[in-house]
C-alpha positions as CSV (number, residue, x, y, z in Angstrom):
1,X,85.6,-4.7,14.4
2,X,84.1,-6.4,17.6
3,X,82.8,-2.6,18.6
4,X,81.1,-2.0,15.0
5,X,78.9,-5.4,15.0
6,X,78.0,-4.9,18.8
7,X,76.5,-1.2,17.4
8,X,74.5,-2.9,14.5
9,X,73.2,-5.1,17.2
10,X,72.6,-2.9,19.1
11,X,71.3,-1.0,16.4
12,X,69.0,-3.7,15.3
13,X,67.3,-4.6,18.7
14,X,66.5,-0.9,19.3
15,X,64.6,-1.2,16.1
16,X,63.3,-4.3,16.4
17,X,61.8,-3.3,19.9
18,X,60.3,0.0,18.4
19,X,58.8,-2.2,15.4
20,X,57.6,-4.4,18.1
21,X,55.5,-1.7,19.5
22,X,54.7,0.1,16.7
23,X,53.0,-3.4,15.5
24,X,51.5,-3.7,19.1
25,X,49.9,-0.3,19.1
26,X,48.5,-1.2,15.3
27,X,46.9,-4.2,16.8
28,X,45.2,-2.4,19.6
29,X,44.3,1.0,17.9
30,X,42.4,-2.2,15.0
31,X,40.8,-4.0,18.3
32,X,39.4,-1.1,19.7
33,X,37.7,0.4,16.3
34,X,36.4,-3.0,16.3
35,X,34.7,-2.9,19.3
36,X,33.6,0.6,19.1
37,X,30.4,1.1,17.5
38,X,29.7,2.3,13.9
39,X,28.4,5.7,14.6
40,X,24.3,5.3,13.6
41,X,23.1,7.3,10.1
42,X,20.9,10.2,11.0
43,X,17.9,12.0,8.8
44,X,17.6,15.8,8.6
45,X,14.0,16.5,9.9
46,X,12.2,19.9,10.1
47,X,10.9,20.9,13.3
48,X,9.2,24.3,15.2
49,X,12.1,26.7,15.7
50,X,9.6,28.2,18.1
51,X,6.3,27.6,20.2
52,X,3.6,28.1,17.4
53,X,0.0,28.6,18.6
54,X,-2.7,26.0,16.7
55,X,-3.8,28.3,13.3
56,X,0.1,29.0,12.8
57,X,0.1,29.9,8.8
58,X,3.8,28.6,8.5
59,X,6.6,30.4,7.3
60,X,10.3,29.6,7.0
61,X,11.0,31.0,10.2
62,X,9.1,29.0,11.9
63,X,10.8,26.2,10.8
64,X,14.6,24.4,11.7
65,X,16.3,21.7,10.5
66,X,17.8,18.9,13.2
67,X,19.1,15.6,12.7
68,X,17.3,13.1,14.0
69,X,18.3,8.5,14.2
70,X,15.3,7.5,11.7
71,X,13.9,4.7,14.6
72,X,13.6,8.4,16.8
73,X,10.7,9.9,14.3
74,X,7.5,9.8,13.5
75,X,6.8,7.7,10.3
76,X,5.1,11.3,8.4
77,X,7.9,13.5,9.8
78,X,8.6,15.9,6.9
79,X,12.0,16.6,5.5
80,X,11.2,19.9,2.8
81,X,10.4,22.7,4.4
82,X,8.7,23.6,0.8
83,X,5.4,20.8,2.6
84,X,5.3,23.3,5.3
85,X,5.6,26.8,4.1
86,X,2.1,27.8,3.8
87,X,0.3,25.1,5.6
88,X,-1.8,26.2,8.3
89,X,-1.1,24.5,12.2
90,X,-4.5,22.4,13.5
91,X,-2.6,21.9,16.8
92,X,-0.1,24.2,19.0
93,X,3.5,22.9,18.3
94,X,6.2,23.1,21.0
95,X,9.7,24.5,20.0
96,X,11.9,21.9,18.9
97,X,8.6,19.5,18.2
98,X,8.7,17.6,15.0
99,X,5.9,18.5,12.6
100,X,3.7,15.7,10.8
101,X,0.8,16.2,8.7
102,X,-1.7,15.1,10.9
103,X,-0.4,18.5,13.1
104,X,-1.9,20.7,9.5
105,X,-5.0,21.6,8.6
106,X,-5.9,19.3,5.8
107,X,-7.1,15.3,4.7
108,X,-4.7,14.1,7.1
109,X,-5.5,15.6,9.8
110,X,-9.4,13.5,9.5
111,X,-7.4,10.3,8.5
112,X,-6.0,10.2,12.1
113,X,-10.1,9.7,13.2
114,X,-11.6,6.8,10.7
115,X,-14.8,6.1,10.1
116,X,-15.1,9.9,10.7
117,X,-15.8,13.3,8.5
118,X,-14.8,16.8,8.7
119,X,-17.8,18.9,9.3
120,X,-18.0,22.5,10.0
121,X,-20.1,23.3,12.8
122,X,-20.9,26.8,13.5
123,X,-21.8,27.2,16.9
124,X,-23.8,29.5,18.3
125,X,-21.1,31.5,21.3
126,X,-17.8,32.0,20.3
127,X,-16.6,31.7,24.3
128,X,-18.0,27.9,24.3
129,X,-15.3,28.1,20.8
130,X,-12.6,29.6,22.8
131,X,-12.6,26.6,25.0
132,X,-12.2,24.3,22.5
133,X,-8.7,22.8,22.0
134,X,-7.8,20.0,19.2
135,X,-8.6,16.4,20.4
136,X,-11.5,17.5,22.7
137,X,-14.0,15.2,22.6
138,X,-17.8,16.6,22.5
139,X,-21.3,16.5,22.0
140,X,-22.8,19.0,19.4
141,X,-26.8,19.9,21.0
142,X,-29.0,21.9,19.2
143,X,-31.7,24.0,21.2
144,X,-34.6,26.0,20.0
145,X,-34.4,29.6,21.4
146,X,-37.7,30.1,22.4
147,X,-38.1,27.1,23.7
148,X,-40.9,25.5,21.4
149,X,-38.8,22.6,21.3
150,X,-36.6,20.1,23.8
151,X,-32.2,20.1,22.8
152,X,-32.1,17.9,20.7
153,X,-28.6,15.7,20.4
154,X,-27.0,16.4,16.4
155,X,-24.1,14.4,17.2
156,X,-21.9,12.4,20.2
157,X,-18.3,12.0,20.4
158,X,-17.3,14.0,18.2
159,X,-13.5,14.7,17.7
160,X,-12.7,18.8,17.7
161,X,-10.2,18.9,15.2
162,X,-9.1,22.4,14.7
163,X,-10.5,25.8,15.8
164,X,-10.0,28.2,13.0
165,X,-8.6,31.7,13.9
166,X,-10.5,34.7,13.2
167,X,-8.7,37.1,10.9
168,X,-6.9,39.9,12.4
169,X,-8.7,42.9,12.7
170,X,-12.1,40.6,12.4
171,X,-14.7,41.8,14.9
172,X,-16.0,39.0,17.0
173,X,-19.2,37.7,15.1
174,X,-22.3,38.0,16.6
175,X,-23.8,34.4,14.8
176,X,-20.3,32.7,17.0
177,X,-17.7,31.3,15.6
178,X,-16.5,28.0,13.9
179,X,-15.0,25.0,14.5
180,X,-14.1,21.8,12.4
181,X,-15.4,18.6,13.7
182,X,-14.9,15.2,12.7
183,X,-18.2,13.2,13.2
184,X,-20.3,10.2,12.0
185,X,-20.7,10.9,8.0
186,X,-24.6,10.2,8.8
187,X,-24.2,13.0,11.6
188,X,-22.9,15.3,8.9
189,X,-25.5,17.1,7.8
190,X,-27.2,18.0,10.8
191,X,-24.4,19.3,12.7
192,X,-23.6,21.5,9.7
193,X,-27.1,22.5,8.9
194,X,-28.4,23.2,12.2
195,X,-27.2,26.8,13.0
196,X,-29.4,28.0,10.1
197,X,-32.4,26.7,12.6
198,X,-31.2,27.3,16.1
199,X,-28.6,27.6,19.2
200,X,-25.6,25.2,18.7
201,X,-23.5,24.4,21.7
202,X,-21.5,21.6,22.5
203,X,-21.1,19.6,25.8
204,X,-17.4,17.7,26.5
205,X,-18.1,14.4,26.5
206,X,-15.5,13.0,28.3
């Protein structure tokens, strides 16, 4: 009889001990995922699958999806790659680069320069064009080429905006090539008129 209550004591500690740390490794496991972190909520983003070149008409390929913590993007960074397809790039985008609309051809794209407007300025040699990157700031001169009259200044830090691509297949033009320019709306007209008149260059202003 002794020998049968000594097991169930026996019995009964053992079990009591494994309770013990079962409860112990309950209350540690509970500390622990209280201390840890809650894991932050991401947003799916689109960005460049690729380096795209500035006048980029976008397709789907051109396009991935990441997932991004929300405080980590830019306030206009686009979620539906429908926005993209189709839209043509103002600016080169590197691989992995998120896209916003003030990178596409379009209103946005002048709403990041106030108190400016998109003009297209022809100018007069398409190498000055070639130089010509997005941001650039410039000076758009007008000369007279046979020299009846002084350059004249049409407008002064302007903002180059985008440099539209030729065409494939499009012969170089021999009346230059175009850019898009945001200037001074009363410096508009000028700067858009005056390849009808005469030689349009432009001068980097700083």
């Amino acid at each position: 009889m002794m020998s049968v209550l000594r097991l169930a004591r026996r019995r009964v500690l053992i079990h009591r001990r494994l309770l013990a740390a079962l409860f112990a490794f309950v209350a540690v496991y509970a500390a622990l995922r209280a201390l840890t972190p809650a894991e932050a909520p991401t947003r799916q983003v689109l960005v460049a699958a690729t380096d795209l070149p500035a006048g980029t008409r976008l397709a789907a390929k051109d396009l991935t999806t990441i997932a991004a913590l929300p405080d980590a993007l830019p306030a206009a960074a686009v979620t539906e790659a429908p926005r993209l397809v189709g839209r043509t790039l103002a600016v080169p985008v590197r691989s992995g680069e998120v896209i916003t609309d003030v990178r596409l051809l379009g209103r946005a794209l002048q709403s990041a320069y106030p108190g400016l407007v998109a003009t297209p300025v022809r100018l007069s040699d398409a190498s000055v064009v070639a130089l010509l990157k997005p941001g650039d700031v410039v000076d758009v001169i007008a000369g007279d080429p046979q020299g009846r009259q002084p350059p004249r200044v049409l407008a002064t830090a302007a903002r180059v905006l985008a440099v539209p691509p030729e065409p494939r297949g499009f012969a170089a033009s021999p009346d230059g090539a175009l850019t898009l320019l945001a200037v001074r709306p009363e410096e508009s007209a000028l700067a858009a008129a005056a390849p009808v008149a005469g030689y349009v260059t432009v001068v980097w202003s700083r």
